[in-house]
VOGU-3710 file (C-alpha; in Angstrom, 3 decimals, decimal comma):
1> xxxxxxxxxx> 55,452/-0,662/167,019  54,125/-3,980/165,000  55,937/-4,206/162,131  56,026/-8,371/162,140  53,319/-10,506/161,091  52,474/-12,465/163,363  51,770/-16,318/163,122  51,026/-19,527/164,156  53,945/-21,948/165,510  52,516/-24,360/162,739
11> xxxxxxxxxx> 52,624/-21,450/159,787  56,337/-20,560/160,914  58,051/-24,315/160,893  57,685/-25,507/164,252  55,709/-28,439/166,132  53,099/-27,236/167,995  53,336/-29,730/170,433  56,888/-29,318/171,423  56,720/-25,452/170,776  54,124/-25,252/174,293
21> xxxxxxxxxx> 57,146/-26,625/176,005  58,380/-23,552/175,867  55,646/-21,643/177,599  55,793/-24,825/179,979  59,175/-23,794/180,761  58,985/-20,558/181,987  55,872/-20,980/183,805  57,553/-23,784/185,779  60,719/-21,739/186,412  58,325/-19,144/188,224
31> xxxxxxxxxx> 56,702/-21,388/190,178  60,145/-22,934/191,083  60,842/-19,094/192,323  63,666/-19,675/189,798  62,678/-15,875/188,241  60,070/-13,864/189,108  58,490/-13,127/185,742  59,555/-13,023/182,118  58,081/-11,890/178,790  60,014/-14,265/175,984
41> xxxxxxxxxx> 59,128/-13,598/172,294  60,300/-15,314/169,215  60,214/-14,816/165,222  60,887/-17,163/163,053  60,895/-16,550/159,064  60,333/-12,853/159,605  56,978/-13,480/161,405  56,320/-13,340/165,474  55,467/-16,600/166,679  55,203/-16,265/170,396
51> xxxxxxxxxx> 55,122/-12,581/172,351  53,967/-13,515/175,721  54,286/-12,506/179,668  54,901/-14,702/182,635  55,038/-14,430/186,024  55,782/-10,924/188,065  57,057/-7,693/187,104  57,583/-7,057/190,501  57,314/-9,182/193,904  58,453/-6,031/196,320
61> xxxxxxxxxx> 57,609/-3,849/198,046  54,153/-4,634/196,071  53,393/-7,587/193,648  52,682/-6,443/190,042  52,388/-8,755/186,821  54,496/-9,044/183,848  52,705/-7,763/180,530  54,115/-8,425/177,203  55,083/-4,349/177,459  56,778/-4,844/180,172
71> xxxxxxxxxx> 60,032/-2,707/180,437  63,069/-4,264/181,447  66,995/-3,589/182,569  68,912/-4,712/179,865  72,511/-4,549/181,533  75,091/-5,875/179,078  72,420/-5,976/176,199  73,283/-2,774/176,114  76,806/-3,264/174,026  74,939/-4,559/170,939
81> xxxxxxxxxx> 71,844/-2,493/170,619  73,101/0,486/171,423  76,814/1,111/171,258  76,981/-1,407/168,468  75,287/-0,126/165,914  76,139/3,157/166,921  79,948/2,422/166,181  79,332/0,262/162,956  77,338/3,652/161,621  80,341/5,239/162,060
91> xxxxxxxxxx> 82,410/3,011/161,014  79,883/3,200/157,821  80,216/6,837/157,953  84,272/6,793/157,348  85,079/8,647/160,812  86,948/5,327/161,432  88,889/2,278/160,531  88,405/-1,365/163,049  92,338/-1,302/163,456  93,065/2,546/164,326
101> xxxxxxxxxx> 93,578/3,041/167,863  91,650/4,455/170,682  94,345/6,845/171,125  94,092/8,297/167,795  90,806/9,585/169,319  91,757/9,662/173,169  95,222/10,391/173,128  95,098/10,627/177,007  94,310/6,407/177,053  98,028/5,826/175,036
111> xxxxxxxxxx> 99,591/5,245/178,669  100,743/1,937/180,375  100,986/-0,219/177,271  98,342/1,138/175,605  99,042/2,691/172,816  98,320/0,205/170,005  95,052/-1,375/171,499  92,915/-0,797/168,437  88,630/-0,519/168,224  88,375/-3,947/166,526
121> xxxxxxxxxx> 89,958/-5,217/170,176  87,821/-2,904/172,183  84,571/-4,520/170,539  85,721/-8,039/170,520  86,892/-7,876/173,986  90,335/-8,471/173,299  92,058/-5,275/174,159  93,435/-6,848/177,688  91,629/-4,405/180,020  90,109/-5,639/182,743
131> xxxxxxxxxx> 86,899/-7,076/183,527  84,910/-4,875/185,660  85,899/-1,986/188,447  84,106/-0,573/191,198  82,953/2,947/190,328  80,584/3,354/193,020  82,743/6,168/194,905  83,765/8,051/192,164  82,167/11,408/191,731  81,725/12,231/187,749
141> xxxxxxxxxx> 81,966/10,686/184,206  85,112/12,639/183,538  87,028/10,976/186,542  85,980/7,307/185,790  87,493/8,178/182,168  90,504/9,604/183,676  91,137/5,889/185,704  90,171/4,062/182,475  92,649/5,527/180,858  95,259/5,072/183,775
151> xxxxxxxxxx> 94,715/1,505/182,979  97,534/-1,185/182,517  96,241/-4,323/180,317  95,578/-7,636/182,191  97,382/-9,324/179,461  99,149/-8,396/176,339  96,330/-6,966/173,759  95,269/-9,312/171,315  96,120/-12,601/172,832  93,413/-13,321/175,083
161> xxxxxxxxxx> 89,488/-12,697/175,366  88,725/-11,105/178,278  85,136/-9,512/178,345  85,578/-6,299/179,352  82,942/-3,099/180,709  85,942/-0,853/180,919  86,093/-1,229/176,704  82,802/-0,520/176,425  82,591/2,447/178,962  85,573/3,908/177,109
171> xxxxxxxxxx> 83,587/3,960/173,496  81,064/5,951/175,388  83,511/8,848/175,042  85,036/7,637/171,501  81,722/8,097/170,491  81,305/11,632/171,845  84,808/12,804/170,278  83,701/11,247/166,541  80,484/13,669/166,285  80,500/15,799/169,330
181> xxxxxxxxxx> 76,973/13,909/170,666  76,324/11,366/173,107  75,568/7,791/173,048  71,755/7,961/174,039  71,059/10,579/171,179  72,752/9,104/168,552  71,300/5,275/169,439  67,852/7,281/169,350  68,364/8,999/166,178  70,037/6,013/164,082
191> xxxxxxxxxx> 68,884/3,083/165,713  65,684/3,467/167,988  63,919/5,394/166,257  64,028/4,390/162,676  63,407/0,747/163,534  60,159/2,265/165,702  62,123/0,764/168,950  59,510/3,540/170,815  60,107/1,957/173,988  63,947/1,893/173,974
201> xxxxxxxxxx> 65,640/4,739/175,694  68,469/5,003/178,381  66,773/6,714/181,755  63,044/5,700/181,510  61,355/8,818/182,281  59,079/8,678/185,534  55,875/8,038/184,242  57,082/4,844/182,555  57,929/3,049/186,064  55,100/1,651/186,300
211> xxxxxxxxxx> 55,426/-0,881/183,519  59,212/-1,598/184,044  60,201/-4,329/186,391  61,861/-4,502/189,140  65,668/-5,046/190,167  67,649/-5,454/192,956  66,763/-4,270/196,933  69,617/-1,083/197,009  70,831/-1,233/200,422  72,235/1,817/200,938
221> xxxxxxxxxx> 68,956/3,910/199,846  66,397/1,262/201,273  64,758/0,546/198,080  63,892/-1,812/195,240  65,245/0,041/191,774  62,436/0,217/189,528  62,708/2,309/186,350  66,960/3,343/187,312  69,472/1,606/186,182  70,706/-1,585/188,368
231> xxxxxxxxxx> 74,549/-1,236/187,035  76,123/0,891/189,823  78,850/1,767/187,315  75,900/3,072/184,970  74,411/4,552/187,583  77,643/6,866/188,687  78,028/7,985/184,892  74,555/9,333/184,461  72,104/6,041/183,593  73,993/6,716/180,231
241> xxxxxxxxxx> 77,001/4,264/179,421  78,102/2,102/176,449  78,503/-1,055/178,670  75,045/-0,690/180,078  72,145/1,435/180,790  69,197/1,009/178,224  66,116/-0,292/179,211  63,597/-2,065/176,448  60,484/-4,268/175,837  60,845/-8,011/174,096
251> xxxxxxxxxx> 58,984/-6,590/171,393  61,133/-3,843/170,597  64,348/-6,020/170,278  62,322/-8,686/168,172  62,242/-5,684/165,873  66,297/-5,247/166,134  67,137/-8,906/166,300  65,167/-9,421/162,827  67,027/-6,101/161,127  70,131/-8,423/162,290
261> xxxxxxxxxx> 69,066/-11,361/160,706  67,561/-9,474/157,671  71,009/-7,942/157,251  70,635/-4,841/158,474  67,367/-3,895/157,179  63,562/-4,106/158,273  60,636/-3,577/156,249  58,768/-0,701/156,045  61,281/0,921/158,260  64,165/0,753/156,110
271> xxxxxxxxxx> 68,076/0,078/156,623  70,414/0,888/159,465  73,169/-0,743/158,312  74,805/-2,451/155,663  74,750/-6,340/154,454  78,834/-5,958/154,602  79,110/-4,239/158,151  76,835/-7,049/159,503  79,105/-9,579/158,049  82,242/-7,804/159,584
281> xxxxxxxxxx> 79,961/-8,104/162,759  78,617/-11,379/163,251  82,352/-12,976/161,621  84,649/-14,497/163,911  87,087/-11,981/165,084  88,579/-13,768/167,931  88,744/-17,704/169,510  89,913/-18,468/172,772  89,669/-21,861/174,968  86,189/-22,661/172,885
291> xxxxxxxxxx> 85,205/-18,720/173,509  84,265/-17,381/169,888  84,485/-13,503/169,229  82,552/-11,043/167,148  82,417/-7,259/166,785  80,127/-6,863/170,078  78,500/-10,397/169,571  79,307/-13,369/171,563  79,618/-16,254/168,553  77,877/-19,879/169,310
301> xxxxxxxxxx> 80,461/-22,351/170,567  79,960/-25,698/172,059  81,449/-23,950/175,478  78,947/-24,020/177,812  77,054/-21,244/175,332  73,374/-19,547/177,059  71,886/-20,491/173,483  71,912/-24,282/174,846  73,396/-26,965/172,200  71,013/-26,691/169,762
311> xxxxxxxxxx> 71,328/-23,490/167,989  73,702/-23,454/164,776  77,239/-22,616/164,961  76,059/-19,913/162,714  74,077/-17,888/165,789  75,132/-15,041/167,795  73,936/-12,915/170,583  74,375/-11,266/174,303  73,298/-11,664/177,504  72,707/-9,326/179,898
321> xxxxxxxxxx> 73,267/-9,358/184,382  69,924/-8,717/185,184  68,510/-11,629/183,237  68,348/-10,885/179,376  69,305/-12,092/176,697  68,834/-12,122/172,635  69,841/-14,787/170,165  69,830/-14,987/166,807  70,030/-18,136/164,477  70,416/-17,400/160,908
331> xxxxxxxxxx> 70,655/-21,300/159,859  67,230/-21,501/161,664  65,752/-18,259/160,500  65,204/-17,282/164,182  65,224/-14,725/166,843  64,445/-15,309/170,582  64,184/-12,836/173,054  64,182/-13,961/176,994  63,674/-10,890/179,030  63,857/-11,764/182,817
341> xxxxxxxxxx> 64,601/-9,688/186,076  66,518/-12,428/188,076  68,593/-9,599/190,296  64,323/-9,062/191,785  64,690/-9,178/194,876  68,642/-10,177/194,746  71,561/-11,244/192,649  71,885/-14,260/194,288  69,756/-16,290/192,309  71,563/-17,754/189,229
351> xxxxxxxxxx> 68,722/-20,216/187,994  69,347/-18,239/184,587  72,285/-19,723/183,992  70,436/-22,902/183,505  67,003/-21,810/182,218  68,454/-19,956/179,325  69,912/-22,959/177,429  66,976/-25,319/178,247  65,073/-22,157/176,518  66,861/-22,234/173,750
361> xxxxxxxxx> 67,192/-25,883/173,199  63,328/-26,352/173,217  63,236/-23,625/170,695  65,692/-25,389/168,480  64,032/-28,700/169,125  60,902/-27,427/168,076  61,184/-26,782/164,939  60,539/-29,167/162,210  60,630/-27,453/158,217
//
């Protein structure tokens, strides 16, 4: 999967000194029992600077260490490296304008006021749907689409960010009625594997649970999810969903972060995207009480942002539930990956919320060119 050079902190513009902090971090937040393990990896200047594991993969219901292969949950991480790109290629492909709206493709969601939300709102989380509903008791894909589109809008479309899984579980579909084939194998085909993302996939099959960390302790089954999705939502439609679902390795997403920061493009794998399409991305496309908008992308603000106060208003990225999250910088020249399984052994514990902008901020701090 190496297709970074890697180097030295030194060789890629940062002080060495202050760079260790980082690694000083992490190890302290897993002694602190503030996570149970992490791998973090960062590039800077095209070139992998740190790719290293921490801590546990697993505590329960027997301890097992991170590697740097580790697999993880990515929860929300999901929106921007799968359904994303997948929707910018089509957008790319002319099957699509931003502005059209989701009726013109699921006429059965033009109900309750909804007629005019457009795609552009569905990926910048503006379309007023609501945050989050419990699935869990629902019995197929086809009936949590139904109640999606049965929806009434929080709020008047367009006037208020509110992020929203019930946007991105809906493009799961818009996707399937734009070229007849589902999320997973299109991400796979345009996405995973031409950026040689080998260890991305929705549904980890079997024999890859043993490198994939643990999540939460499911109470009604008695056991600690390892290798199936933790999003009970993305669990009811299949381990396949546009809001969340796929798991990866740090490595694999430096890979996709760089093509980001590169433009769209990787070397010696080639282009995925356009220069222009990842411009319409990473460009504001919505501001709200300090809360700045992309397509998919959460835009740095000085609100209270998980990439800490030191990354350039320039940077973008996504977090994820179970503990993930990837930033990119391209003022700094810099991608940083922070995969953690903070829901292991339960949700309860929201160190993350701290340790992800300290993270960042030593990153930042680091570097010196």
């Amino acid at each position: 999967m190496l297709n970074l050079a890697i180097s030295s902190p030194r060789e890629a513009g940062f002080d060495e000194e202050m760079f260790s902090r980082v690694s000083g971090l992490l190890n302290a937040a897993v002694e602190k029992k503030e996570i149970p393990g992490a791998v973090a990896a960062v590039a800077r200047h095209g070139r992998i600077v740190l790719l290293r594991a921490f801590g546990a993969a697993a505590l329960y219901p027997s301890p097992r260490a991170v590697e740097v292969n580790t697999l993880y949950d990515l929860a929300s991480l999901t929106k921007v490296v799968a359904t994303l790109p997948v929707i910018l290629g089509l957008l790319e492909d002319g099957l699509f304008r931003l502005d059209d709206p989701v009726a013109l493709f699921l006429p059965e969601f033009a109900v309750n006021g909804k007629d005019r939300i457009s795609l552009r709102q569905i990926l910048s989380h503006t379309s007023g749907l609501t945050s989050w509903r419990d699935y869990r008791h629902y019995n197929s894909y086809q009936e949590i689409l139904e109640a999606i589109c049965q929806e009434t809008p929080d709020v008047q479309p367009g006037t208020k960010i509110i992020y929203s899984d019930l946007g991105f579980i809906l493009l799961t579909e818009v996707v399937r009625s734009l070229t007849g084939k589902t999320l997973d194998v299109l991400a796979q085909e345009r996405i995973f594997s031409p950026l040689g993302m080998d260890d991305t996939f929705f549904c980890p099959p079997k024999a890859e649970r043993f490198r994939t960390a643990a999540t939460e302790y499911h109470e009604e089954r008695r056991i600690y999810l390892c290798g199936e999705v933790h999003d009970d939502n993305a669990s009811v439609l299949g381990g396949v969903s546009g809001h969340a679902g796929l798991f990866s390795t740090a490595q694999a997403l430096l890979l996709y972060g760089q093509t980001w920061l590169n433009g769209g493009f990787l070397p010696g794998r080639g282009r995925i995207l356009s220069s222009a399409t990842v411009t319409a991305a990473i460009s504001e496309q919505a501001l709200f009480q300090g809360e700045r908008r992309g397509l998919g992308w959460v835009l740095k603000s000085c609100a209270s942002s998980s990439a800490g106060d030191l990354f350039s208003s320039e940077a973008y990225g996504h977090t994820g539930f179970t503990g993930t999250s990837l930033w990119i910088d391209p003022h700094l020249d810099l991608v940083a990956v922070l995969l953690t399984n903070r829901v292991h052994p339960s949700r309860k514990n929201t160190s993350i919320l701290r340790l992800r902008p300290l993270f960042h901020n030593l990153l930042a701090a680091a570097v010196i060119d």
